[in-house]
MIKOL-692038 format. One line per field, with one value per residue: residue number from 0; residue in three letters; z, x, y of N, C-alpha, C in turn. Coordinates in steps of 0.2 Angstrom, whole numbers, plus 2048, in hexadecimal, padded with zeros to 3 digits. Layout:
BEGIN
nr: c(NUM; ...)
rest: c(ALA; ...)
n.z: c(Z; ...)
n.x: c(X; ...)
n.y: c(Y; ...)
ca.z: c(Z; ...)
ca.x: c(X; ...)
ca.y: c(Y; ...)
c.z: c(Z; ...)
c.x: c(X; ...)
c.y: c(Y; ...)
END
This chain:
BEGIN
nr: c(0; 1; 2; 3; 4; 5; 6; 7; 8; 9; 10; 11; 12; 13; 14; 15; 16; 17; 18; 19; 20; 21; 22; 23; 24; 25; 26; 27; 28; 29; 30; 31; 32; 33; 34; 35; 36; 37; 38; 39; 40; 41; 42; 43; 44; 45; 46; 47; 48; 49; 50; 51; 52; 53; 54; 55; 56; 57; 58; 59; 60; 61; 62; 63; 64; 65; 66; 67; 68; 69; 70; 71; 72; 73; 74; 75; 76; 77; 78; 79; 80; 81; 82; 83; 84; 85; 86; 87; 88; 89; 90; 91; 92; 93; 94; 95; 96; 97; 98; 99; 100; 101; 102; 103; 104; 105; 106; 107; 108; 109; 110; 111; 112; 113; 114; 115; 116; 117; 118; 119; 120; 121; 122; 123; 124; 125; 126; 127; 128; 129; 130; 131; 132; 133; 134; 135)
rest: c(UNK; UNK; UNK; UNK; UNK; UNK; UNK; UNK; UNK; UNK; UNK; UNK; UNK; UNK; UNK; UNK; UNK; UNK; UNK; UNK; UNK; UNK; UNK; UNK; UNK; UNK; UNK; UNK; UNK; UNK; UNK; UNK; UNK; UNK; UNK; UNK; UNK; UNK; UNK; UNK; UNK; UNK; UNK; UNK; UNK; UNK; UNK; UNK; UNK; UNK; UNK; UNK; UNK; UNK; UNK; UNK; UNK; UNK; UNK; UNK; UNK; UNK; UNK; UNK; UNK; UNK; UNK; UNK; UNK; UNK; UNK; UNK; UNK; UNK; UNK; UNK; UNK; UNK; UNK; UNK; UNK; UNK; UNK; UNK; UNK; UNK; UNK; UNK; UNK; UNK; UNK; UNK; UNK; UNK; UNK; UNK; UNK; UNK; UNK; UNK; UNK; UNK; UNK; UNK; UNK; UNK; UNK; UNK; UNK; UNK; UNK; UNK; UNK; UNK; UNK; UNK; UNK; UNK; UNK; UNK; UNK; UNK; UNK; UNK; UNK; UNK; UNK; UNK; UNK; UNK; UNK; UNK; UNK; UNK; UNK; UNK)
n.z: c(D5D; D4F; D51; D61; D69; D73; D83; D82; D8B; D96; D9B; D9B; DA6; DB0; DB0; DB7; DC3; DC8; DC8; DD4; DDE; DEB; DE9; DE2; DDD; DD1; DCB; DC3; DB7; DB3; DB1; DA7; D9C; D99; D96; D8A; D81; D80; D79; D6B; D68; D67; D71; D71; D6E; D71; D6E; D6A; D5C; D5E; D56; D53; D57; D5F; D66; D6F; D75; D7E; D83; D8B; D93; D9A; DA2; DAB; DB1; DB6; DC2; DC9; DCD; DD3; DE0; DE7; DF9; DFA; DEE; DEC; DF5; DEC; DE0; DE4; DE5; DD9; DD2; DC7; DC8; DCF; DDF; DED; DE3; DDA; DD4; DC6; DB2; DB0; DA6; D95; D95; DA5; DA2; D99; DA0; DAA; DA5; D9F; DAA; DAE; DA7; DA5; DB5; DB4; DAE; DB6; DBF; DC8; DCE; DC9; DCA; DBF; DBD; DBB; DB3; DA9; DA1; D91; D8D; D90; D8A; D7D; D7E; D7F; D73; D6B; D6D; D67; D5C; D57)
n.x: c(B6D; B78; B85; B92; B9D; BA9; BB4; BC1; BCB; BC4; BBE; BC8; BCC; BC1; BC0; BCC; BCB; BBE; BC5; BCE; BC4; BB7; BAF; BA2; B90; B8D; B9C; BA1; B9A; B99; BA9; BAB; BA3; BA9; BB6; BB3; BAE; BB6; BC1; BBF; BC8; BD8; BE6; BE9; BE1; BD9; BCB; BBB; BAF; B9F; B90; B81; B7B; B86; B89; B7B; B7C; B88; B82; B77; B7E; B8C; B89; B7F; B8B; B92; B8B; B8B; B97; B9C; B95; B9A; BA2; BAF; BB0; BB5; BC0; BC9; BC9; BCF; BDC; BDF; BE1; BEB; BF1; C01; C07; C0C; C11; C1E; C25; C28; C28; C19; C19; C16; C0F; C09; C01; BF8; BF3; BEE; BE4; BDC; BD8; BD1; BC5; BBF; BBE; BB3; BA8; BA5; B9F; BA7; BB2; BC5; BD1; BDA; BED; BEC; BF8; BF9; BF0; BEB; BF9; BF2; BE5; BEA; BEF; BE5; BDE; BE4; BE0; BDF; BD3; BCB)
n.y: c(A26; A24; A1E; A1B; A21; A19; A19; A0B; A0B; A10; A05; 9FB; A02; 9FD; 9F1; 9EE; 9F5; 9EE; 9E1; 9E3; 9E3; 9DD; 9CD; 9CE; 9CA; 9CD; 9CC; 9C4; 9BF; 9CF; 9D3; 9C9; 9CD; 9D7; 9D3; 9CD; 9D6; 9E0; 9D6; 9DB; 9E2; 9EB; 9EC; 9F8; A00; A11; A14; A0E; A0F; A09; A02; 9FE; 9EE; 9ED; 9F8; 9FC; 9F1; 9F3; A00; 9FD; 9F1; 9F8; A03; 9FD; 9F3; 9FE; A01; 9F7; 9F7; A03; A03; 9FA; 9F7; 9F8; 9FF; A0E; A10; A05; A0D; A19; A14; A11; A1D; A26; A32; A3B; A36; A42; A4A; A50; A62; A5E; A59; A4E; A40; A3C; A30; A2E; A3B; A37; A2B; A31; A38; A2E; A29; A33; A34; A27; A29; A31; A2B; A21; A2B; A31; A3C; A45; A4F; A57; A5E; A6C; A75; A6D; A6A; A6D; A65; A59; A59; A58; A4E; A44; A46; A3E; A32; A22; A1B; A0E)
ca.z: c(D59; D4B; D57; D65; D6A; D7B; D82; D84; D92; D9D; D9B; D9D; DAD; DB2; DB1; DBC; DCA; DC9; DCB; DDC; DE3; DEF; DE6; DE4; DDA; DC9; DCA; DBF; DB1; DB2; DAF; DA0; D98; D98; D93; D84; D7F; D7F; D76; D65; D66; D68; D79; D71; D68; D76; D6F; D64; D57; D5D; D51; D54; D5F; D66; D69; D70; D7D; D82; D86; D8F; D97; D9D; DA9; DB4; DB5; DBB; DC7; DCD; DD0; DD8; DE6; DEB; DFE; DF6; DE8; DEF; DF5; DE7; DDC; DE6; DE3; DD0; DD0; DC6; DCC; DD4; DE9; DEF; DDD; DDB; DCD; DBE; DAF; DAC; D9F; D90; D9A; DA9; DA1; D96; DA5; DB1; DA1; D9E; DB0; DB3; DA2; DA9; DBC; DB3; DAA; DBD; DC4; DCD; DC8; DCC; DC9; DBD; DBC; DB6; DAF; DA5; D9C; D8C; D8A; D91; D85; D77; D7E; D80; D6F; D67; D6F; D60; D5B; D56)
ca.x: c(B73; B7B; B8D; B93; BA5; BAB; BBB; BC2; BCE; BC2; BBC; BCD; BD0; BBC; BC0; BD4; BC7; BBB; BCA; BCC; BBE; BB7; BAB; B99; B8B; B8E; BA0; BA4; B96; B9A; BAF; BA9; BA1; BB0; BBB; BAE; BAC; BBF; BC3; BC0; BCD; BDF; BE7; BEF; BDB; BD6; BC3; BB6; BA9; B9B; B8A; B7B; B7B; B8D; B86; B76; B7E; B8A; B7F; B74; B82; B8E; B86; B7F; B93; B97; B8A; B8C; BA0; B9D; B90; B9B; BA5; BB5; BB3; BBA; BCB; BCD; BC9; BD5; BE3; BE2; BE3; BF4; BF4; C07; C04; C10; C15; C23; C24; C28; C1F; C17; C1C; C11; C0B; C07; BFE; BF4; BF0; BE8; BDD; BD8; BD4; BCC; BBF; BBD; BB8; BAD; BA4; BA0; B9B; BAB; BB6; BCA; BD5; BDF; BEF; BEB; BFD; BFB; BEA; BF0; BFB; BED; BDF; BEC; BF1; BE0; BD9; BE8; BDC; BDD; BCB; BCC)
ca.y: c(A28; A1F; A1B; A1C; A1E; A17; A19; A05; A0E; A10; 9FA; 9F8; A05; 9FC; 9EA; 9EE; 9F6; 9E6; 9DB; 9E5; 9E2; 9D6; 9C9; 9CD; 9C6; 9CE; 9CF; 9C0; 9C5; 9D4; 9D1; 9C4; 9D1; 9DC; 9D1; 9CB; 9DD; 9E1; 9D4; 9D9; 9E9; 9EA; 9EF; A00; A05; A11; A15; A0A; A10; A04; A03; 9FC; 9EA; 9EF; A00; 9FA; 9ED; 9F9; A07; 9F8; 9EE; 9FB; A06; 9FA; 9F1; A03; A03; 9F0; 9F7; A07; A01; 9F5; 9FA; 9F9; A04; A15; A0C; A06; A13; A1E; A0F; A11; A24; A26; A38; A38; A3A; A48; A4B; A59; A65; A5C; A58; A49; A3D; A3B; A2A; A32; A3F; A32; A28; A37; A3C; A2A; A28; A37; A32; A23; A29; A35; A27; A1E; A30; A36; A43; A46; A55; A57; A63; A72; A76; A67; A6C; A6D; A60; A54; A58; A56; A45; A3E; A48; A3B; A2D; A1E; A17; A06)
c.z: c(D55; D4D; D5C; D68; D71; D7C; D86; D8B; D96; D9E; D9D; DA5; DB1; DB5; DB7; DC2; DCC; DCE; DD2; DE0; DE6; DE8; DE5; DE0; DD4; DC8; DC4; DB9; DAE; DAE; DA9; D9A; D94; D92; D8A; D7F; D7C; D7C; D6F; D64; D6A; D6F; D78; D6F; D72; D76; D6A; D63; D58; D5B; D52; D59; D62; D6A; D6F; D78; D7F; D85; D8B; D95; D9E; DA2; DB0; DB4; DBA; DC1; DCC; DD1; DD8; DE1; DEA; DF4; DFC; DF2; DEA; DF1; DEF; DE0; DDD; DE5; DDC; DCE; DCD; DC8; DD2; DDB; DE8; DE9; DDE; DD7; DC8; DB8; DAF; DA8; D9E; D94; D9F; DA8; DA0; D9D; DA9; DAC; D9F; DA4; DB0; DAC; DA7; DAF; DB9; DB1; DB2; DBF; DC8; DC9; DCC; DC8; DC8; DBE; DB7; DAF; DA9; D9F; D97; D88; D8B; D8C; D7D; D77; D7D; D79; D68; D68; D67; D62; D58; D50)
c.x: c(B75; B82; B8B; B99; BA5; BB2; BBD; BC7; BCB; BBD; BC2; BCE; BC5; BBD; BC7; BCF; BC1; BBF; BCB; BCA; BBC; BB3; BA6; B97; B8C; B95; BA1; BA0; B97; BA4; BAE; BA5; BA6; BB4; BB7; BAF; BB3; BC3; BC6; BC3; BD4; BE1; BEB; BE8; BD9; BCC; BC1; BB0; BA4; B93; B86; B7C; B7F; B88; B80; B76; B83; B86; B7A; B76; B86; B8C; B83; B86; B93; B92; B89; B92; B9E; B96; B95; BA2; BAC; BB9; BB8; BC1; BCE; BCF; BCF; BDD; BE6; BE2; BE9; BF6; BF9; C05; C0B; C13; C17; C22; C25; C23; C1F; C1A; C14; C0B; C07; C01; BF7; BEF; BEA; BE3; BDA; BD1; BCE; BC6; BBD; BBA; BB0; BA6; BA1; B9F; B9F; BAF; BBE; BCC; BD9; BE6; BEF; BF0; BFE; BF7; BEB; BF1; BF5; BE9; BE3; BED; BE8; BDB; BDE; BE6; BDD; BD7; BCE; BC5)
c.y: c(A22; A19; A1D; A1B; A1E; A18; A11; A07; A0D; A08; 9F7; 9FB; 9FF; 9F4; 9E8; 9ED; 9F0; 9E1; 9DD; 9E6; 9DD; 9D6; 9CD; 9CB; 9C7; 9CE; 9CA; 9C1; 9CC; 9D8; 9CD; 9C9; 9D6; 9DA; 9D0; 9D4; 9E0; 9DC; 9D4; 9DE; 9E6; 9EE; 9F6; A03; A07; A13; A10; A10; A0A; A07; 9FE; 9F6; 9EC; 9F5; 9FD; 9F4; 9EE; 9FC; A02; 9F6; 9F1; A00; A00; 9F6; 9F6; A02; 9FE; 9F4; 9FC; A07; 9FB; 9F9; 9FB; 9FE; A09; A12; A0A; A09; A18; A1B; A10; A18; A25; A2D; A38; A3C; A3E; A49; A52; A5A; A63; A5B; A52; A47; A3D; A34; A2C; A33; A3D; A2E; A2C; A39; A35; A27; A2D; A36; A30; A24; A2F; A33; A24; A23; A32; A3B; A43; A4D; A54; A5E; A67; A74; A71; A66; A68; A66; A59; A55; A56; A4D; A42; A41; A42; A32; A28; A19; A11; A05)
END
């Protein structure tokens, strides 16, 4: 392909889940790339347009991160910690935040191979929120 868009969302929700993880062998490599990676965008751009070397050591780099992360014993605990999906939530709606966060999350776990469940009632307003994603 000519591009590649990513969502930086999910390097930022990938790099929080690192941090709460024990050690292992790649963690520090694996976090240094991160940061490196994410530094050349702003903390509000939530996708990048990357082209040729970015592209190339992205599409290289980032899979095996995710699959350093999700091998390790930890991961599920703290996957299920960063869920923003409110626990016994009553019927209200969500705020705009909220909403943004469950659909960033749930990209993101879809990017390491798991899935959450969104609220249905909320469809809609979700795909609007995360179709107002800003590229950088």
């Amino acid at each position: 392909p000519e591009y590649l868009i990513v969502g930086l969302f999910s390097l930022r929700l990938a790099r929080r889940l690192i941090e709460k993880l024990n050690a292992y062998p790649e963690r520090s490599a694996d976090l240094a790339w991160l940061d490196n990676f994410l530094s050349y965008y702003a903390p509000d751009d939530d996708l990048a347009e990357l082209r040729s070397y970015a592209m190339d050591d992205f599409a290289k780099t980032y899979p095996v991160i995710i699959h350093h992360f999700i091998k390790q014993p930890k991961f599920p605990i703290a996957f299920m910690q960063m869920d923003p999906t409110p626990r016994g939530r009553e019927t209200r709606r969500l705020t705009d935040r909220e909403a943004r966060d469950m659909v960033d999350f749930a990209d993101a776990a879809a990017e390491w191979g798991s899935s959450m469940k969104l609220p249905g009632q909320e469809r809609e307003r979700m795909e609007a929120l995360a179709a107002r994603r800003k590229i950088a």
